[in-house]
KOLKOLZA-284094 format. One line per 4 residues: number of its first residue (from 0); their letters; for each residue y, x, z of C-alpha. Coordinates in Angstrom, 3 decimals, always signed. Each point is the difference from the previous one (the first is absolute). Layout:
N
NUM) a) Y:X:Z | ...
REM end
This chain:
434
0) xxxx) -78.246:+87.309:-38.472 | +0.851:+3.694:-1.277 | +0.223:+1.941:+3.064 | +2.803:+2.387:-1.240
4) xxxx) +2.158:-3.096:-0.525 | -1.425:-1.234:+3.289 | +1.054:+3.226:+2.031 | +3.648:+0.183:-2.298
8) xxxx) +0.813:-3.145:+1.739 | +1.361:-1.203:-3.213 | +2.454:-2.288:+1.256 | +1.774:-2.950:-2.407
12) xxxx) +3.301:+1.756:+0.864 | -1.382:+3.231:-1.341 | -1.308:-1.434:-3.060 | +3.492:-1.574:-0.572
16) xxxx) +1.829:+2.962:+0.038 | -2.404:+1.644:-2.197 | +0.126:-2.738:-2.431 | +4.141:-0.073:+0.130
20) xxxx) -0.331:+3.955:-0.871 | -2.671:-0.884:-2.723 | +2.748:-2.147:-1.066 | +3.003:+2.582:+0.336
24) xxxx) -2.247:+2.396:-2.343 | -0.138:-3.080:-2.516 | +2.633:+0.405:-0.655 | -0.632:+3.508:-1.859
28) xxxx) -3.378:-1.058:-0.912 | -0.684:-3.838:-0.117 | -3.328:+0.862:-1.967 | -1.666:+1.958:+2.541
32) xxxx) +1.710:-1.474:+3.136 | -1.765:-3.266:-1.183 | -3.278:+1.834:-0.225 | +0.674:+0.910:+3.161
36) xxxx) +0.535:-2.966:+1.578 | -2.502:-1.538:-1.711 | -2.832:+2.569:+0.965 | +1.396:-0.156:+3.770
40) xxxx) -0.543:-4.199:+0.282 | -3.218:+0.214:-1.884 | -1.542:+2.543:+1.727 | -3.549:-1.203:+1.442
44) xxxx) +1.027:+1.432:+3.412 | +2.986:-2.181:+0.935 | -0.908:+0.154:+3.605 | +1.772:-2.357:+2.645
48) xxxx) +3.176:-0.059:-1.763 | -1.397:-1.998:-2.807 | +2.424:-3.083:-0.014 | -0.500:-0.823:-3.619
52) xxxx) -0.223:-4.101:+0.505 | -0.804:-0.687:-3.615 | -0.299:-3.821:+0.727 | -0.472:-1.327:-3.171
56) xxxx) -2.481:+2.753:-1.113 | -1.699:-1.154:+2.856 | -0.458:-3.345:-0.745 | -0.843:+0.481:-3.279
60) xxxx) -2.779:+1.749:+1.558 | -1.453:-2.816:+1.849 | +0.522:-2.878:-3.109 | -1.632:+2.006:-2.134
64) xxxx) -3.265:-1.105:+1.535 | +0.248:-3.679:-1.289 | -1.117:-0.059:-3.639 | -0.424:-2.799:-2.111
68) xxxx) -3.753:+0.679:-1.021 | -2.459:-2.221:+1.312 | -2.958:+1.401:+2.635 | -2.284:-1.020:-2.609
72) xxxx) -0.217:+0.483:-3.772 | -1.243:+2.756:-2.600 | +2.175:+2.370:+2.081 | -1.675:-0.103:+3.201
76) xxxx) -3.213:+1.958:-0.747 | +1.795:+2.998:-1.177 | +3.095:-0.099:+2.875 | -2.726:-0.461:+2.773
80) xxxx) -1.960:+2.968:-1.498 | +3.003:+2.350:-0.394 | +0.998:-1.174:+3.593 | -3.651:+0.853:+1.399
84) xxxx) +0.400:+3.378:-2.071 | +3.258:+0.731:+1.902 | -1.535:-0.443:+3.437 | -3.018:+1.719:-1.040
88) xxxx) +2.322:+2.783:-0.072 | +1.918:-0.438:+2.692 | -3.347:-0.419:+2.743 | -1.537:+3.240:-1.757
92) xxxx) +3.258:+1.837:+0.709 | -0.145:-1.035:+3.975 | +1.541:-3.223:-0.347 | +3.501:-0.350:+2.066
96) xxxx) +1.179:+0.500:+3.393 | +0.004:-2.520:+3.046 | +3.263:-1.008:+0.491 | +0.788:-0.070:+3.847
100) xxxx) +1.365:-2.590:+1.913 | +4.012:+0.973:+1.232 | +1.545:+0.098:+3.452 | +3.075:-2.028:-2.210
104) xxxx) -0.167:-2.446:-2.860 | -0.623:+1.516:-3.592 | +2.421:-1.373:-2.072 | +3.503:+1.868:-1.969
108) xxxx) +2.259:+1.881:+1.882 | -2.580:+1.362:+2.498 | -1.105:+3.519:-0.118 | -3.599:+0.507:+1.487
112) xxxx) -2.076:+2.466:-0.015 | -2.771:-2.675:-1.132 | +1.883:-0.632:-3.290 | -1.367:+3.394:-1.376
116) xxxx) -3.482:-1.415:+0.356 | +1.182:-2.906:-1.754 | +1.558:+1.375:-3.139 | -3.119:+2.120:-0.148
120) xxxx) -2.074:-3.732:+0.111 | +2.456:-1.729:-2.528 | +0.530:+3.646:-2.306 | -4.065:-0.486:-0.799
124) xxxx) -0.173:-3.565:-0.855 | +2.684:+0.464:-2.476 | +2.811:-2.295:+2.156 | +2.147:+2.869:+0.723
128) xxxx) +1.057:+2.530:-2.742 | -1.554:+3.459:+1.155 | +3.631:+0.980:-0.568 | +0.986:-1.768:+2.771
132) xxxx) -1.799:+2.765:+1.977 | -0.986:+0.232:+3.536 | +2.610:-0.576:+2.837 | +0.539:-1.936:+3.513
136) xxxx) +2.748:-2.126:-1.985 | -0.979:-3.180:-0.230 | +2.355:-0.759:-3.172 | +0.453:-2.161:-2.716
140) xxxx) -2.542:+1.507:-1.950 | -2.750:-0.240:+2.513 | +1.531:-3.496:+0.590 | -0.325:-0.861:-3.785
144) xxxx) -3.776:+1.238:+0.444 | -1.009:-1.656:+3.365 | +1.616:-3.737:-2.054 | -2.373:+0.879:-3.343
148) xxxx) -2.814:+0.641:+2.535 | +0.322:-2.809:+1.762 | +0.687:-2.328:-3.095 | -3.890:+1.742:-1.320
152) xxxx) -1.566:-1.174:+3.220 | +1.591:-3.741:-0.005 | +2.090:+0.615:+3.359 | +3.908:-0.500:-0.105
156) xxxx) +1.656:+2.552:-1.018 | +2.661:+0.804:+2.252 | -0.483:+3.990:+0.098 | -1.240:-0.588:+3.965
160) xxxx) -3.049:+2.032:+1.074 | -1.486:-3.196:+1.701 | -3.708:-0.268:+1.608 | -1.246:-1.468:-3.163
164) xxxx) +1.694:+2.524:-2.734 | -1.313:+2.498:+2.598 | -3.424:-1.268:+0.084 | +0.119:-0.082:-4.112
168) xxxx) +1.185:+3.569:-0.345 | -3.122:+1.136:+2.323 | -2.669:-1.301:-1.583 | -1.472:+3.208:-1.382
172) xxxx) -0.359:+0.480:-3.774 | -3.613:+0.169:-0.477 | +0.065:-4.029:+1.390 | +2.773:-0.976:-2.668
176) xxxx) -1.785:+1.295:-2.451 | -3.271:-1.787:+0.962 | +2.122:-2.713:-0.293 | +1.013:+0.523:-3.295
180) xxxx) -4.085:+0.362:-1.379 | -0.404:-3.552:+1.875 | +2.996:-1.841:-1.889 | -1.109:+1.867:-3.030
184) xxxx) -3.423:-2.003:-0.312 | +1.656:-2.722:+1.050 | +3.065:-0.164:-2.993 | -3.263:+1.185:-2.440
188) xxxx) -1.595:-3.443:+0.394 | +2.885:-1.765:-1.524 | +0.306:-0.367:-4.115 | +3.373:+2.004:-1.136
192) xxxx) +0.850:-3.350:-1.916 | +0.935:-2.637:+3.529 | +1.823:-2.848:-2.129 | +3.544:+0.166:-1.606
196) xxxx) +1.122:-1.656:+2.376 | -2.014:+0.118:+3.593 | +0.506:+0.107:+3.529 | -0.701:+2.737:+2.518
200) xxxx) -0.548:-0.289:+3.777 | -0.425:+3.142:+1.682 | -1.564:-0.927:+3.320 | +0.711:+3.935:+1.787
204) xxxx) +3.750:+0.165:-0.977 | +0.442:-3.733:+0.493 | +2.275:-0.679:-2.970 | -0.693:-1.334:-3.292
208) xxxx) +1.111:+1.098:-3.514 | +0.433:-2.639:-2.776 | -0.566:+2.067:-3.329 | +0.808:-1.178:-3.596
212) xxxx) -0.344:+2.710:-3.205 | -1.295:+2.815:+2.219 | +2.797:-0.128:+2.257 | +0.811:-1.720:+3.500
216) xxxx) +2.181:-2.564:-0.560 | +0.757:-0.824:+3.608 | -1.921:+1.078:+3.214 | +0.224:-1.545:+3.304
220) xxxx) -0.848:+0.833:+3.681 | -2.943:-2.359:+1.657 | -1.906:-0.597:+3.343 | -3.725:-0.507:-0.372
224) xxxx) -2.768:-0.009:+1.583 | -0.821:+1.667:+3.906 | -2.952:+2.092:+0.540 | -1.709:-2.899:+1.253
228) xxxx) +0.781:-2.859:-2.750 | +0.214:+2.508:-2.909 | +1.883:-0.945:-3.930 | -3.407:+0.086:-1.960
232) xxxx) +0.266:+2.176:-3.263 | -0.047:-2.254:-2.855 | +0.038:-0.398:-4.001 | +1.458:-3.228:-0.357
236) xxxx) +2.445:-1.585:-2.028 | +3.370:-2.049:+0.907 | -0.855:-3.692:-1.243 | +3.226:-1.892:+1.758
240) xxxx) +3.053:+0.928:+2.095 | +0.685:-3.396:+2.612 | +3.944:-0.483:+0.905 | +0.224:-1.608:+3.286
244) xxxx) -3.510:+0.114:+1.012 | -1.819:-1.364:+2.967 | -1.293:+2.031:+2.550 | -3.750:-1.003:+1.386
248) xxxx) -0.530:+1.601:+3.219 | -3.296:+1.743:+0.199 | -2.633:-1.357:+2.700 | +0.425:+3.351:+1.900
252) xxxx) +3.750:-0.322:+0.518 | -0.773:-4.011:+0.868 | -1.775:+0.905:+2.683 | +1.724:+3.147:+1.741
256) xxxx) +3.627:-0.565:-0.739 | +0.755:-3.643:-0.852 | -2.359:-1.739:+2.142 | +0.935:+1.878:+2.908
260) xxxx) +3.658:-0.143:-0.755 | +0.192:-4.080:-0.350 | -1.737:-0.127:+3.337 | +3.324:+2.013:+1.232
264) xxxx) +2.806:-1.746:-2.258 | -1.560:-3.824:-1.457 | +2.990:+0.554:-2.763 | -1.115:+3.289:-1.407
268) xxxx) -1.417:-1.843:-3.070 | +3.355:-1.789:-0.853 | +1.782:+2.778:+0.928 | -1.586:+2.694:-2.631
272) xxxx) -0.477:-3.025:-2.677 | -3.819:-0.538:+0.153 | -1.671:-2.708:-1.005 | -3.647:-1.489:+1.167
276) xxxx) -2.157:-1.132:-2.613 | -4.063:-1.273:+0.301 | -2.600:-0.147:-2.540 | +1.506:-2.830:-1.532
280) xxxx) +3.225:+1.498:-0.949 | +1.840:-2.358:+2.551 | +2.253:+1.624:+2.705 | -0.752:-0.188:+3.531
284) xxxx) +2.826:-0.310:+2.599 | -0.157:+2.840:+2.373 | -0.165:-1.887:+3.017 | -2.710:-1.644:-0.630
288) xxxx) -1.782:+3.222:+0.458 | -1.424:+1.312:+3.130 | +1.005:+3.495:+0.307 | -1.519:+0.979:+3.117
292) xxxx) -3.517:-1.088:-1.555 | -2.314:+2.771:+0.112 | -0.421:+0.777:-4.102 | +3.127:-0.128:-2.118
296) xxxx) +0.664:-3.363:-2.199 | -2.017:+0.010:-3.583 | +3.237:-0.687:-1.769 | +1.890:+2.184:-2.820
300) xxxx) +3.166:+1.759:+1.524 | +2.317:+0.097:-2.967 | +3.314:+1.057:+0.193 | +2.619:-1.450:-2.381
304) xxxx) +1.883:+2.179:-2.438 | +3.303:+1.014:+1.271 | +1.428:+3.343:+1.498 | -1.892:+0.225:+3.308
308) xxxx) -3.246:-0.156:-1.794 | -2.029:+2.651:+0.101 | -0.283:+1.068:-3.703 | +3.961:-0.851:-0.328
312) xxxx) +0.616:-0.532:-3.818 | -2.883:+0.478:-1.833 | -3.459:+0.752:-0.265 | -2.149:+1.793:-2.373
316) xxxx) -3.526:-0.951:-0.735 | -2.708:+2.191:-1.931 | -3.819:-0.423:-0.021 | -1.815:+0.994:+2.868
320) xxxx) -2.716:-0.613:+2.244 | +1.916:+0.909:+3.100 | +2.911:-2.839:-0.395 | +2.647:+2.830:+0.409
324) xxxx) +3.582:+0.035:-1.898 | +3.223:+1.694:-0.452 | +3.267:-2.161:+1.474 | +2.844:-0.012:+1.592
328) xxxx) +1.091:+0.380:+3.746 | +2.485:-1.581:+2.214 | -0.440:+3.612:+2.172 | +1.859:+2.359:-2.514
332) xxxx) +0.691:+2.266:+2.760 | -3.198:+0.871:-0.390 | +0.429:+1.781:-3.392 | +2.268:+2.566:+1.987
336) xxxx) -3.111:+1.168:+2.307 | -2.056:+3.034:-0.773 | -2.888:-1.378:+0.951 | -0.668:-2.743:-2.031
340) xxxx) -3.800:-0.728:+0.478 | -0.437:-3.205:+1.967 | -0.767:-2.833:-2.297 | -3.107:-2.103:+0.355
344) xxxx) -0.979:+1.134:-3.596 | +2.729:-1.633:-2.391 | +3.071:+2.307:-1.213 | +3.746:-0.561:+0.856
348) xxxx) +2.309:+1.300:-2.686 | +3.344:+0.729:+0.424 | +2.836:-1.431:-2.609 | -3.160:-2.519:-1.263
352) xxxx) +2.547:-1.590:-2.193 | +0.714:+3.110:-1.906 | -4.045:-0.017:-0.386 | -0.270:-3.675:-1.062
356) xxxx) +3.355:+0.296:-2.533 | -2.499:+2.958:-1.522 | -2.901:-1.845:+0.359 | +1.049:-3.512:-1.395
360) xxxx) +2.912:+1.575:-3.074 | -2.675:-0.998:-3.108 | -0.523:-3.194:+2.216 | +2.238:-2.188:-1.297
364) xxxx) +2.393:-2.112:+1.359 | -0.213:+2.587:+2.833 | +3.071:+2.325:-0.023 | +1.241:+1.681:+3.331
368) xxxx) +2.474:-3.222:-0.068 | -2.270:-2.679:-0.305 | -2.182:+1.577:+2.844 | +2.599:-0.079:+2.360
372) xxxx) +1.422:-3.878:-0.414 | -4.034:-1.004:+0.661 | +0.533:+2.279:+3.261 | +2.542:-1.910:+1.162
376) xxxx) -1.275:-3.088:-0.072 | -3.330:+1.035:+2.026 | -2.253:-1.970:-1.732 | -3.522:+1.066:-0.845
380) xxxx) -0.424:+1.226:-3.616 | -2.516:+1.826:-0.959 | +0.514:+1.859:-3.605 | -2.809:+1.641:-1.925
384) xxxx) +0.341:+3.168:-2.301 | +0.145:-0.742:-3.950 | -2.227:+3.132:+0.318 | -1.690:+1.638:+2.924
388) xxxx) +0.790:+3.254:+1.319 | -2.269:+2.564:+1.168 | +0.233:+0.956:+3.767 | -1.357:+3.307:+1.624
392) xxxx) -0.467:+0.304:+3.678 | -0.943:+3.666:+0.343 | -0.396:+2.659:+2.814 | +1.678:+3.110:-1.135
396) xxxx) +0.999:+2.132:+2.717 | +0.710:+3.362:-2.209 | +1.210:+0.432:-3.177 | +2.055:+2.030:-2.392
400) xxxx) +2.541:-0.601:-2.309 | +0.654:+1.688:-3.429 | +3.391:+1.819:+1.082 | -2.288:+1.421:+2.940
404) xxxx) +1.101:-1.826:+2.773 | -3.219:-0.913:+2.162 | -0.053:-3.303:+2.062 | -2.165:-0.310:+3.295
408) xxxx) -0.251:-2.831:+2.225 | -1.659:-0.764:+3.328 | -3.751:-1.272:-0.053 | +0.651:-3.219:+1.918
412) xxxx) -3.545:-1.551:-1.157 | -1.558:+3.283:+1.317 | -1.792:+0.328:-3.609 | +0.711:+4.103:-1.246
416) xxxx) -2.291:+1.598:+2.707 | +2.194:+1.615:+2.624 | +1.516:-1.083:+2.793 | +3.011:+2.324:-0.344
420) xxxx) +1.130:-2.312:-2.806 | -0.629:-3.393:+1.761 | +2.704:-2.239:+0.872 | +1.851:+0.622:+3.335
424) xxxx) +0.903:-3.642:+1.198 | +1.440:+0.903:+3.394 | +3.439:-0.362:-0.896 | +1.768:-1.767:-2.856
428) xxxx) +3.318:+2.143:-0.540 | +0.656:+3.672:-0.775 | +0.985:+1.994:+3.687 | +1.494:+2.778:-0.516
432) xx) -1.932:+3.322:+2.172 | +1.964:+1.735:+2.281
REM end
């Protein structure tokens, strides 16, 4: 804050009447009574009277993050370069300063002395326009900033200083940007040239991009795998998409959660729609089963198709050794989470059918149409692609993009060599700090 406006006590009544004798003079001299004005509301020292709630400017500010250029292609060499050039630059100049936590809740509308720290932290990074300038007014600039910030990192962007946009914001420079050389080898091993049309899983942002001509087509938010059951990186390709699938319940779940469950409730099987089969392919009623036996039946669990099962809609297969997937989920609340890393390996996707439509269009009969009539009917029918499409589970944690913006996510497989970037698991919404 400028400390001669600071000891003026420039009031917003002062500043009005000014203005409204700016005016009077405009009368005389609309030319330079504009320039005044003008010079007055742009001035970098605005100091707590700054009240200029450009909303829209704002938001425009945080959407201009999303871009329609895939994480990988011939771009992402030179974008992660220029971004590791920019933070080269930044570290050697000092880096930025720790933002502090507040006695209230950092958000617009509050005037803290801690906000001056913060434009400082957002002014270097390029979120906030240096013209902006350096006050206690937490405005809708600085909100605009904290939203593009947050949108970089892969947190919500509600313009809150919460523990986790906190925790982003103070992880010092020189670390980012040793993120940034790690992701860089990384992107180098893939050819420029992924497919037309391919498929991209990126396991650190949990979302995945379907891109066509150079450009995503559509991306989606997904859950994969926990620390302990990670998604395995793969070079695959999609062979089939299955409508209605079954659902085979691994021997793992068998044994901690069903078995233990039908020894609670005999009509949890019936209840959630699964069936007991033997080697044979016959089905086995389940109570003919002793459940209180000391090793769990050597039957296949499988659970019909229908909404409760537990890859909903659809399933989509690609080669691997691991048996993992993509599908569908009857939990879509779990889309809305920010922490969206507790799969057993295989990768939720969010609007699937959006996906499928994409993946299946030079599939013929299959239009979004057809699709949905086989839905409704629940029965198993498995369709394969009139031509395979290349699939990309990667771990990219940094990267750049060629309008500058630079990505970072959490390391939540513990993979880029510092623990200041790992995943923090202990809570699974953004808190605001107070």
């Amino acid at each position: 804050m400028s400390k001669k406006i600071g000891t003026e006590a420039f009031s917003r009544r002062a500043f009005l009447t000014s203005a409204a004798m700016v005016g009077a003079g405009a009368l005389a001299a609309p030319a330079f009574a504009q320039s005044a004005i003008d010079s007055l509301i742009n001035a970098p020292q605005r100091g707590d009277w700054d009240d200029q709630f450009d909303a829209k400017a704002a938001s425009r500010t945080a959407t201009a993050v999303v871009s329609n250029t895939p994480i990988l292609g011939p771009q992402s060499v030179p974008s992660i370069q220029q971004a590791i050039a920019q933070y080269q630059q930044i570290a050697s100049a000092g880096g930025w300063p720790e933002v502090s936590p507040s006695q209230q809740r950092l958000q617009i509308g509050v005037n803290d002395p801690a906000v001056q720290s913060l434009r400082q932290r957002l002014i270097i990074t390029g979120d906030l326009p240096r013209e902006a300038g350096i006050s206690s007014a937490f405005d809708s600039y600085v909100d605009g900033a904290v939203k593009r910030f947050q949108a970089r990192h892969g947190l919500p962007a509600d313009g809150v200083i919460g523990e986790f946009t906190l925790k982003a914001m103070n992880i010092p420079a020189d670390v980012r940007l040793q993120q940034l050389n790690t992701n860089l080898i990384r992107i180098q091993t893939f050819p420029e040239e992924l497919g037309r049309r391919h498929v991209m899983v990126n396991i650190p942002a949990a979302y995945v991009e379907a891109v066509e001509d150079g450009s995503v087509a559509t991306r989606h938010a997904a859950v994969v795998g926990r620390i302990s059951r990670p998604t395995h990186l793969v070079n695959s390709k999609i062979y089939e998409v299955i409508l209605n699938p079954y659902w085979t319940a691994p021997r793992s779940i068998v044994e901690k959660d069903i078995v233990p469950l039908m020894r609670k409730d005999p009509t949890y099987l019936e209840k959630n729609a699964i069936r007991l089969i033997d080697g044979k392919g016959n089905e086995v009623a389940p109570e003919t089963v002793d459940w209180n036996a000391e090793k769990a039946p050597n039957l296949m669990f499988r659970q019909d198709p229908g909404k409760t099962n537990a890859m909903a809609s659809t399933k989509i297969n690609f080669y691997n050794k691991n048996g993992e997937y993509m599908h569908d989920t009857p939990q879509q609340g779990l889309f809305n989470k920010l922490m969206r890393f507790e799969s057993s390996g295989c990768v939720r996707v969010q609007n699937v059918r959006d996906l499928t439509t994409w993946l299946l269009r030079e599939t013929s009969p299959w239009s979004r149409q057809q699709m949905e009539q086989v839905i409704t009917t629940r029965v198993n029918t498995p369709i394969k692609l009139a031509e395979e499409v290349p699939v990309y589970f990667v771990y990219i944690s940094a990267w750049g993009m060629p309008d500058g913006v630079v990505q970072f996510r959490d390391d939540i497989y513990q993979l880029d060599g510092n623990a200041e970037l790992a995943l923090d698991t202990t809570a699974g919404t953004e808190q605001p700090v107070q």
